[in-house]
C-alpha positions in Angstrom: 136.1 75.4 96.9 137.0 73.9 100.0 136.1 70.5 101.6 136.9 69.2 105.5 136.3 66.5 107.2 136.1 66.8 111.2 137.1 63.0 112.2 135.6 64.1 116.1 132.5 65.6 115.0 132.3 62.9 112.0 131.3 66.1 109.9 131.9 66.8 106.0 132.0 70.6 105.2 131.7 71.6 101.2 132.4 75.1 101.4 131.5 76.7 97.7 132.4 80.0 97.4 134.0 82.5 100.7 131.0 84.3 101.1 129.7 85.1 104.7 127.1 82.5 106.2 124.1 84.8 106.7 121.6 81.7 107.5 121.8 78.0 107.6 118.9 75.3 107.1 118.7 71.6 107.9 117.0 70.4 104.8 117.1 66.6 106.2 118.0 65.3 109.5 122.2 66.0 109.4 122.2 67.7 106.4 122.7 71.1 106.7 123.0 74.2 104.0 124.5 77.3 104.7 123.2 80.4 102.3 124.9 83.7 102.0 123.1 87.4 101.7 122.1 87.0 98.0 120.2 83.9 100.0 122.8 81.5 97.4 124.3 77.9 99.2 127.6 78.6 99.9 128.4 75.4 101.4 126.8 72.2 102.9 127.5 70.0 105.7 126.8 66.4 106.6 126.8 64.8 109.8 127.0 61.5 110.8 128.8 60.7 107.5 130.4 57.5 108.8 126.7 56.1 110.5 125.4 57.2 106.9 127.6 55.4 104.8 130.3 53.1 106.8 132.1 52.0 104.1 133.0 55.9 103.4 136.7 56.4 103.9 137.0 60.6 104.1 140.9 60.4 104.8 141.1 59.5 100.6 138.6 61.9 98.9 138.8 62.8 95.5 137.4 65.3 93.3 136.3 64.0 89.6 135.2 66.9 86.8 134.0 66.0 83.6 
């Protein structure tokens, strides 16, 4: 699992699994999913994430499991 932030694009890319990205869907306005053959999400993207939520600070991201 991989995740990216693009400070020029102001993008956040959750890439799942290494699959190759057969199709990709916008399933709201800036969110975008990208499926694989088997037609499973092998990563999302958001865009805008700074104008969605400004107090979002992607240079300390952490990952929490339970």
């Amino acid at each position: 699992m991989k995740l990216q932030y693009d400070e020029q694009a102001d993008a956040l890319y959750l890439r799942l699994d290494e699959s190759k990205v057969v199709d990709s869907q916008e399933v709201k306005p800036g969110v975008v999913l990208d499926y694989n053959a088997r037609d499973e999400i092998v990563a999302i993207e958001i865009l805008g994430l700074k104008r969605r939520f400004p107090s979002a600070d992607p240079s300390h991201l952490q990952l929490e499991t339970s």
